[in-house]
Backbone as a chain_set.jsonl record, in Angstrom:
{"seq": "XXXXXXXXXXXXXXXXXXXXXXXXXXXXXXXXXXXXXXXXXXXXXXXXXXXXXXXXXXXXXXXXXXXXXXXXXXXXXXXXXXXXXXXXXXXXXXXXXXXXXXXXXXXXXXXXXXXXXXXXXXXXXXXXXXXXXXXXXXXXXXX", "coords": {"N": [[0.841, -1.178, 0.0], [0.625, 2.252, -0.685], [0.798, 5.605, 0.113], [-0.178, 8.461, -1.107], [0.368, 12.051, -2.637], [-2.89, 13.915, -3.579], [-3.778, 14.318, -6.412], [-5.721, 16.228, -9.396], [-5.941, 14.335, -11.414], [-6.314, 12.194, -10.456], [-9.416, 12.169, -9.277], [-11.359, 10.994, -11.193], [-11.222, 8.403, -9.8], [-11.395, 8.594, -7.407], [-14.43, 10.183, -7.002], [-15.634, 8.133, -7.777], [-14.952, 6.252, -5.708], [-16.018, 8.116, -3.751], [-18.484, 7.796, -3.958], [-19.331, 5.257, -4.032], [-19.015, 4.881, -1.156], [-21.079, 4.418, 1.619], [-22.523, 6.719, 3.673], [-21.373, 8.821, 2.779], [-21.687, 12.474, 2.051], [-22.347, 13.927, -0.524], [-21.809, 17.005, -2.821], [-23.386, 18.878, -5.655], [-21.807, 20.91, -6.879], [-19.296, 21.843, -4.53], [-17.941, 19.006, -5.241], [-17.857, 18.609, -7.084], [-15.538, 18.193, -10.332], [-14.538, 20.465, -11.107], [-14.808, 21.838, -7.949], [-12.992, 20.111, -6.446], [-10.63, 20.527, -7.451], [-10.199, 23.409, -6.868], [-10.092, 22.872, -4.702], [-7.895, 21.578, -4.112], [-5.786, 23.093, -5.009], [-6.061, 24.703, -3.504], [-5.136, 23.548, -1.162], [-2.402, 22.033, -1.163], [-0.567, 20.521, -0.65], [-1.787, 18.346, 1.319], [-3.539, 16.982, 1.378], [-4.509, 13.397, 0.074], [-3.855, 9.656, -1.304], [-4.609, 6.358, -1.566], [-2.922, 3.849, -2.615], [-3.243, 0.353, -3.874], [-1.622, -1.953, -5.452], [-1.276, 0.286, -7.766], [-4.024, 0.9, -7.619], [-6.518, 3.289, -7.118], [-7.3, 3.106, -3.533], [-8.33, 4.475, -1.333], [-8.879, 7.79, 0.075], [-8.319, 10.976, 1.125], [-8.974, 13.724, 1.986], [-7.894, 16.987, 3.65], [-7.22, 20.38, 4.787], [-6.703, 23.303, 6.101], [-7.476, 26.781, 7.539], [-5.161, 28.359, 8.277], [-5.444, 28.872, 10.961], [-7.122, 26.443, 12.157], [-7.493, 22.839, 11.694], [-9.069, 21.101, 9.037], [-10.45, 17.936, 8.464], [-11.908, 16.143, 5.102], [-14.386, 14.256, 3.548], [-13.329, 11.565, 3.926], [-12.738, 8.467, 3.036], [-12.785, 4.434, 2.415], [-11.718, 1.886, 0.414], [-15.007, -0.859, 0.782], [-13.214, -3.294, 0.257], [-10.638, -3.434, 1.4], [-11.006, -2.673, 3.875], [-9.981, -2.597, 7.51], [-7.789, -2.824, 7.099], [-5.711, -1.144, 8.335], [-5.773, 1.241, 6.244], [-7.007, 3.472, 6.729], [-6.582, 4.709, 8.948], [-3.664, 5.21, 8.521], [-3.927, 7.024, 6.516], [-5.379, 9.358, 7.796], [-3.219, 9.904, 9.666], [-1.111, 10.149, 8.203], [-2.423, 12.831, 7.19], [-2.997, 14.277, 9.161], [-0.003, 15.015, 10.126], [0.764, 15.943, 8.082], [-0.876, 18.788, 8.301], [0.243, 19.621, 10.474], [2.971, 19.909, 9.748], [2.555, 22.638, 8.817], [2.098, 23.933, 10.553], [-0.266, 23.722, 11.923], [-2.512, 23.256, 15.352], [-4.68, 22.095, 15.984], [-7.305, 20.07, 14.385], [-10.716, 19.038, 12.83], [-13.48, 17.625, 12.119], [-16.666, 16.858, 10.157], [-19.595, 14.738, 10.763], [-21.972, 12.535, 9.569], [-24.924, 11.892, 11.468], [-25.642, 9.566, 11.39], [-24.052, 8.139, 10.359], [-22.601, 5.259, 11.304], [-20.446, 3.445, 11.017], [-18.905, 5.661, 9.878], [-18.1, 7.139, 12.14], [-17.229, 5.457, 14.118], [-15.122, 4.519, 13.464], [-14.016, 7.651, 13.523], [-13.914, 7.608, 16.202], [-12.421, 5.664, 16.813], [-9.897, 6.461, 16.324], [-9.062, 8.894, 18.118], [-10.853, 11.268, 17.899], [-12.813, 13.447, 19.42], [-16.671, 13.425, 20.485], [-18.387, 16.196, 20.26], [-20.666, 17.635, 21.783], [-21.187, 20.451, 22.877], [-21.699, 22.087, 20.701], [-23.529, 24.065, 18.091], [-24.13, 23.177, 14.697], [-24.291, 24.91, 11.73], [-24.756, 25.757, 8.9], [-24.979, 27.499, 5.067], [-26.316, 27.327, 2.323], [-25.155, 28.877, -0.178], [-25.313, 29.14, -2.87], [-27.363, 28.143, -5.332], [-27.623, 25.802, -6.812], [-25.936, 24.051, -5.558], [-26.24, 21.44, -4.87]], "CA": [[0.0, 0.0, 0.0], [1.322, 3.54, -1.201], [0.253, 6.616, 0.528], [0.502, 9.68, -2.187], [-0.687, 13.47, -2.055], [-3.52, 13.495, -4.401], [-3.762, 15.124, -7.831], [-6.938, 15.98, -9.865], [-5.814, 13.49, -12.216], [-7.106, 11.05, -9.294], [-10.32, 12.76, -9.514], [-12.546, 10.289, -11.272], [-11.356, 7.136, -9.134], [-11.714, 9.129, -5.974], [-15.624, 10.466, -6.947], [-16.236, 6.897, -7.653], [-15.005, 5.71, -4.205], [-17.015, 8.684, -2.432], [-20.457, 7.179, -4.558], [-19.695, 3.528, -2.87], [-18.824, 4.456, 0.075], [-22.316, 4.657, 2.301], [-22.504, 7.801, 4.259], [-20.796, 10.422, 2.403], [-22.449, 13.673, 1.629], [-21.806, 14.62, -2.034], [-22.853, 18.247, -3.366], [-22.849, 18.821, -7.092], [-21.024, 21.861, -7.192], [-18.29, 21.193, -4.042], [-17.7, 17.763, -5.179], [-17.559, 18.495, -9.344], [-14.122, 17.778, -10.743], [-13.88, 22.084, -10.853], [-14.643, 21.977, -7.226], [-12.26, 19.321, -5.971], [-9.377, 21.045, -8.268], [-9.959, 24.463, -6.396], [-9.84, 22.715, -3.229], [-6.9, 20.808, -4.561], [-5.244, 24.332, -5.363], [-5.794, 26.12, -1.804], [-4.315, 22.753, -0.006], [-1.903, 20.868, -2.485], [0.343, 19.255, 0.45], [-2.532, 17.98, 2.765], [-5.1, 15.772, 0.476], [-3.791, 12.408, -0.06], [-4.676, 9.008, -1.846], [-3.69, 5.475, -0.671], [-2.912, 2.985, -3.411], [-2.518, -0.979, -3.902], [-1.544, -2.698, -6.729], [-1.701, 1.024, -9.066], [-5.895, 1.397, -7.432], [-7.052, 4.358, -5.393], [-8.651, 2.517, -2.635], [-8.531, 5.209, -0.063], [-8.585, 9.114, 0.016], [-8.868, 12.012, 2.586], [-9.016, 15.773, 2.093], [-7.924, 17.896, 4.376], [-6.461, 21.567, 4.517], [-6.964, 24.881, 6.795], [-7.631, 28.386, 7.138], [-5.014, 29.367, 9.0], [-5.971, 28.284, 12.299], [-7.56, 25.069, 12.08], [-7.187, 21.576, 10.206], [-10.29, 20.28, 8.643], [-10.683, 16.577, 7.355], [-13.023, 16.115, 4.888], [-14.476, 13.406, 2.398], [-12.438, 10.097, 3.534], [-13.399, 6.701, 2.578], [-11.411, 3.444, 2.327], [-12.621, 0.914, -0.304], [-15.233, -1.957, 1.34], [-12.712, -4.803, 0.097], [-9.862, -3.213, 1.781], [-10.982, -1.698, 5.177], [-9.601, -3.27, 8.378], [-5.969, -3.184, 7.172], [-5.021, 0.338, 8.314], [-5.222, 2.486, 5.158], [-8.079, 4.728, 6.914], [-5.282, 5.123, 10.074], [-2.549, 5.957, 7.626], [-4.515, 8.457, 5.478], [-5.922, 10.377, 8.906], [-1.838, 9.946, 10.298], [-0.355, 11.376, 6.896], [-3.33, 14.411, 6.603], [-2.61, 15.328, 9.923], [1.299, 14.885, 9.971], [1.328, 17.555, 7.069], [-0.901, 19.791, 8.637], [1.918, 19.946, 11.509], [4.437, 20.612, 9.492], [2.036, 23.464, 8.37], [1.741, 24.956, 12.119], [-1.655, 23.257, 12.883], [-2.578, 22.4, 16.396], [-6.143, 21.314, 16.11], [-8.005, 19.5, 13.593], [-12.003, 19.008, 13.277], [-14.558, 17.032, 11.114], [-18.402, 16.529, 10.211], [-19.895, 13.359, 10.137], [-23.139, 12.637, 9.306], [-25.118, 11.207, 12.917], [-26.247, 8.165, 11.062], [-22.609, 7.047, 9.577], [-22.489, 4.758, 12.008], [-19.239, 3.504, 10.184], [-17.71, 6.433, 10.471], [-18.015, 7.731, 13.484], [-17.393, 4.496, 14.701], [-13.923, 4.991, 13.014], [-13.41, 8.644, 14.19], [-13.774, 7.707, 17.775], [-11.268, 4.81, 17.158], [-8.977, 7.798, 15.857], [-9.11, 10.082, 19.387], [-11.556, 12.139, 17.673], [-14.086, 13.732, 20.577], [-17.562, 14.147, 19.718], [-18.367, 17.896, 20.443], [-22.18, 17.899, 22.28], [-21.51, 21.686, 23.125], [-21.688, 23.18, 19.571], [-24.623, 23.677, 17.371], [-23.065, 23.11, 13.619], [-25.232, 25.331, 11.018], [-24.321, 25.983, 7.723], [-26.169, 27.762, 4.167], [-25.771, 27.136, 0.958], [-25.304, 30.209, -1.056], [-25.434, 28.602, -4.363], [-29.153, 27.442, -5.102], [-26.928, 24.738, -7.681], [-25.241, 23.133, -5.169], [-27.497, 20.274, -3.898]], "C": [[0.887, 1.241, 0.0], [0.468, 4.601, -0.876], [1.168, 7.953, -0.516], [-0.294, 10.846, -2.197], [-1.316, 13.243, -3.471], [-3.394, 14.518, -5.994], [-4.809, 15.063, -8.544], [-6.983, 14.85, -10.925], [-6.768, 12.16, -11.713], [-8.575, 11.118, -9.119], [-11.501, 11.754, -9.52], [-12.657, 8.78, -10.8], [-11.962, 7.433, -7.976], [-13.419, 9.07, -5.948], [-16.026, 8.856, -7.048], [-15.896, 6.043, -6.24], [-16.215, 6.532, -2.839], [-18.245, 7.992, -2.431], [-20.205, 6.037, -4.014], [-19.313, 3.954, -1.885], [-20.318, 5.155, 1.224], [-21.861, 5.824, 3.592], [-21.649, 8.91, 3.991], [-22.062, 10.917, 1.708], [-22.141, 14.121, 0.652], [-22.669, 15.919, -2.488], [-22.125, 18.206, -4.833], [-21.394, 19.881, -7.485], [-19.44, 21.315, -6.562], [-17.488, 20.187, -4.732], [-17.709, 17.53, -6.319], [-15.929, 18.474, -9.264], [-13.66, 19.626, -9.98], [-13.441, 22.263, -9.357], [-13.63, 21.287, -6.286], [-10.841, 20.181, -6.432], [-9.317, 22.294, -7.712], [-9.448, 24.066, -5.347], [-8.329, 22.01, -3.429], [-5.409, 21.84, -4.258], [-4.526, 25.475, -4.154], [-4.828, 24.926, -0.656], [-3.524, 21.337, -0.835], [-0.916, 19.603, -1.625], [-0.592, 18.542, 1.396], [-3.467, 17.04, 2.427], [-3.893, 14.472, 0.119], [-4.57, 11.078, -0.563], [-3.797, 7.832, -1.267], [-3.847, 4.733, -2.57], [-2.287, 1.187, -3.155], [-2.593, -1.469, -5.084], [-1.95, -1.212, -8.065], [-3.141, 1.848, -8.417], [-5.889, 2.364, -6.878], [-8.202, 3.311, -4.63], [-8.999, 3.377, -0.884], [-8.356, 7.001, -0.426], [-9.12, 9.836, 1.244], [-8.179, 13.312, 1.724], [-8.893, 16.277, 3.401], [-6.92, 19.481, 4.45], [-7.125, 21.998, 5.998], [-7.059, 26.102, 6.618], [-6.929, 28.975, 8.025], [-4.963, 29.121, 10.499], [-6.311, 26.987, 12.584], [-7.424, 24.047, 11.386], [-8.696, 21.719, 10.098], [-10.059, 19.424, 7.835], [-12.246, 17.003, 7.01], [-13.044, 14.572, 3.707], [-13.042, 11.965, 2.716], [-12.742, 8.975, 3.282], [-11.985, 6.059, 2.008], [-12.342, 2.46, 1.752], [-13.462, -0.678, 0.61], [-14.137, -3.364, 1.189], [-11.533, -4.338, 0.29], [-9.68, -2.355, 3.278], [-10.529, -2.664, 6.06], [-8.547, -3.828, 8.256], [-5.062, -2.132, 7.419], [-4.744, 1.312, 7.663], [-5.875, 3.439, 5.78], [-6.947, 5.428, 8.298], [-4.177, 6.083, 9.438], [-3.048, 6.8, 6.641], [-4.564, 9.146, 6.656], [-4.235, 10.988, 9.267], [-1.142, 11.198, 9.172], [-1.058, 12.488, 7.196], [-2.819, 15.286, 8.075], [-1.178, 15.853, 10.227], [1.887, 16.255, 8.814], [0.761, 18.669, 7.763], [-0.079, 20.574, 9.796], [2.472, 20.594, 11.455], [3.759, 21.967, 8.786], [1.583, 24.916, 9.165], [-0.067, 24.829, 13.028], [-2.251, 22.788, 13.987], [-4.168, 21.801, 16.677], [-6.909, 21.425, 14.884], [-9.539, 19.161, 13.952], [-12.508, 18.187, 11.797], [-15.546, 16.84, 11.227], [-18.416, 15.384, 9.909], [-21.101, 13.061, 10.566], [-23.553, 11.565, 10.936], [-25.442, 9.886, 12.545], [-25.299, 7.604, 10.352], [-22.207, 6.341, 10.813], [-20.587, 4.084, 11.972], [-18.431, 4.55, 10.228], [-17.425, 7.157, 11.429], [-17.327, 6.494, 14.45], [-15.284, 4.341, 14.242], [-13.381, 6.448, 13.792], [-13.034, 8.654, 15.217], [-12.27, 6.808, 17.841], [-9.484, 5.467, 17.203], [-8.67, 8.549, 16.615], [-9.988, 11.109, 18.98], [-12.796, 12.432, 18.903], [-15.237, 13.999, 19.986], [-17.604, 15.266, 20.741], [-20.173, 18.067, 20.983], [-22.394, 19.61, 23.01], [-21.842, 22.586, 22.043], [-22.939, 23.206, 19.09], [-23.945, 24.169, 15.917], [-24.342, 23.855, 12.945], [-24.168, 25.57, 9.816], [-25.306, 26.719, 6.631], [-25.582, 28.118, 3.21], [-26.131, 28.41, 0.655], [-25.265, 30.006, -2.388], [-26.459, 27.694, -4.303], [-28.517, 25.584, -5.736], [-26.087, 23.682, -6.846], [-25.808, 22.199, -3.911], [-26.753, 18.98, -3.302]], "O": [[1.892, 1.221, 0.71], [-0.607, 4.66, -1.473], [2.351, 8.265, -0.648], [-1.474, 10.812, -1.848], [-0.732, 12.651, -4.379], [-2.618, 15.463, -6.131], [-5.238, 13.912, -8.621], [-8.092, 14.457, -11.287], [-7.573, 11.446, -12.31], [-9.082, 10.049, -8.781], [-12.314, 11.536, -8.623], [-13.581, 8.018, -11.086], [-12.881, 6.769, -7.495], [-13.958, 8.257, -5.198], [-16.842, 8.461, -6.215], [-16.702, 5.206, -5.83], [-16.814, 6.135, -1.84], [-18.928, 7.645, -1.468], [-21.145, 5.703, -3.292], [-19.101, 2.921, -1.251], [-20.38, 6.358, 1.477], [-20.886, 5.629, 4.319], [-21.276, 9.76, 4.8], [-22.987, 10.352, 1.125], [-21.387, 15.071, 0.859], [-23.899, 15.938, -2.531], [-21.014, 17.804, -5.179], [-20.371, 19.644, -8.126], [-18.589, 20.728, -7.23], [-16.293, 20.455, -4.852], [-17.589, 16.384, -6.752], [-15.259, 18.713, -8.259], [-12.97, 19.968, -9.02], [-12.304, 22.648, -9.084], [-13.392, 21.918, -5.256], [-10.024, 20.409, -5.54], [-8.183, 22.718, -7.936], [-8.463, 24.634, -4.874], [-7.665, 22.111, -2.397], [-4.396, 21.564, -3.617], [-3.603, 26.258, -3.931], [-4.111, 25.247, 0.292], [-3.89, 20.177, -1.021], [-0.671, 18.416, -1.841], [-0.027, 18.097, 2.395], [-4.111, 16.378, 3.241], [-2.686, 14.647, -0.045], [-5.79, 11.092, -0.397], [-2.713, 7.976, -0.701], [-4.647, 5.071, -3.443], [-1.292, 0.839, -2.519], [-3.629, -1.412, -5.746], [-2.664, -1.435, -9.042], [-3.372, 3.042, -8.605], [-5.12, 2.417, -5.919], [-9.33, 2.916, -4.927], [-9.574, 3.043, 0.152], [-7.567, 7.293, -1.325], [-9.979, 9.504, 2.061], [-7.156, 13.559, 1.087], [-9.748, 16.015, 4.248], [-5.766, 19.381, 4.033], [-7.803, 21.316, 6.767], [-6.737, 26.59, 5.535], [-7.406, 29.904, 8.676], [-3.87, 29.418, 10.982], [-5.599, 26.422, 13.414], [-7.18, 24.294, 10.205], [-9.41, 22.324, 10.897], [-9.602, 19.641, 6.713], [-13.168, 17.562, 7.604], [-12.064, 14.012, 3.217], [-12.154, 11.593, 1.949], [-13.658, 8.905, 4.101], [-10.925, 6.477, 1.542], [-13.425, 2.151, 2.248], [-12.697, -1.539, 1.045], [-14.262, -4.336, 1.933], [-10.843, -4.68, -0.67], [-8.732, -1.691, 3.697], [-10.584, -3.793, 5.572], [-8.142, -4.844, 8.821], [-3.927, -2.061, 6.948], [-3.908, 2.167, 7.954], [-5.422, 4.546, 5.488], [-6.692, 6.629, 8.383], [-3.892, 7.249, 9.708], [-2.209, 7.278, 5.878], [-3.526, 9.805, 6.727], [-3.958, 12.185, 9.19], [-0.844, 12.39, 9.236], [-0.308, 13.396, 7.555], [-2.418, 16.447, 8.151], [-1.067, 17.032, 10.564], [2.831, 17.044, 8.758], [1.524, 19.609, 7.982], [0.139, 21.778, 9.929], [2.791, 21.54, 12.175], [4.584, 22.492, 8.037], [1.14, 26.033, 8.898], [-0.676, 25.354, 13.961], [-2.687, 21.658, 13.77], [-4.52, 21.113, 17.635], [-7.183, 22.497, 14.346], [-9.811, 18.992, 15.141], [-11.952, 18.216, 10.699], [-15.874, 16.558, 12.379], [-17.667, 14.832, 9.103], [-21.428, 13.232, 11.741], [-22.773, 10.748, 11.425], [-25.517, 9.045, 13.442], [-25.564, 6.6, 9.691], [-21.338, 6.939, 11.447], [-19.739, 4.324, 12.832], [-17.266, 4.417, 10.602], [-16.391, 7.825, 11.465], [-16.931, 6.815, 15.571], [-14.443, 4.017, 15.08], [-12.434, 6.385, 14.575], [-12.086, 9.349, 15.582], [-11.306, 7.057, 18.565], [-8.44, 5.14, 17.767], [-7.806, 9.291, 16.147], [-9.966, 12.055, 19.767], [-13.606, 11.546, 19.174], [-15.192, 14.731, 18.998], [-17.004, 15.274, 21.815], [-20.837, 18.808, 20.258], [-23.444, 19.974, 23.541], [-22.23, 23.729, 22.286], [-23.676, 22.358, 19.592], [-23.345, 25.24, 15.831], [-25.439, 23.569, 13.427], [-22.943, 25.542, 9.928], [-26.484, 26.716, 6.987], [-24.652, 28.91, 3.065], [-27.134, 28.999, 1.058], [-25.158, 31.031, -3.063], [-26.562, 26.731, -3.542], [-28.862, 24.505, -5.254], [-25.634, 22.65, -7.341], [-25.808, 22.231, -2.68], [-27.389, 18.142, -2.664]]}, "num_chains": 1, "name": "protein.A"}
């Protein structure tokens, strides 16, 4: 297994791992090739892809603003989970943001990914029962 920073080239293996993997949140816009390649752009050392045998069977996004990490979008292929690629993607994403001056990292995850939350916790991730998370789309297009 080969942990590598990602490149939009990776693009249309990756979108096809987010669509199988049960409980990701895909928006059209975000999550279009364009939008992946901006995000690609603002955090080129911090996104990363795992490979075996040539495949993408794992990816994670994550960057900052400055202040904070944020993971986003990871998934590890069903016929390769429970061999540590989802460990060693989280390890790498945060390992760069480090060397980037980051001391705290954060992520959303949907309350019914049972799967991945179930992962985050295994990760030291805390859930957060003091916040209330809101968000609003400002683009009617991005569903």
């Amino acid at each position: 297994m080969k942990i590598r920073k990602m490149t939009i080239d990776d693009y249309k293996a990756v979108y096809e791992l987010w669509n199988n993997t049960p409980g990701m949140g895909m928006r059209n816009v975000d999550d279009s090739k364009e939008g992946i390649e901006e995000y690609l752009k603002r955090n080129p050392e911090t996104c990363f892809v795992a490979e075996v045998q040539n495949k993408i069977v794992g990816v994670i996004l994550s960057g900052h603003d400055g202040r904070r990490g944020y993971i986003y979008h990871t998934a590890v292929s069903n016929t390769v989970r429970k061999q540590g690629i989802g460990t060693k993607l989280v390890n790498t994403a945060i390992e760069a943001l480090k060397e980037q001056g980051i001391n705290k990292v954060a992520l959303v995850a949907f309350e019914t990914n049972e799967l991945g939350n179930s992962f985050w916790k295994s990760q030291g991730f805390k859930e957060r029962n003091d916040l209330v998370y809101r968000n609003k789309s400002i683009n009617d297009n991005n569903i």
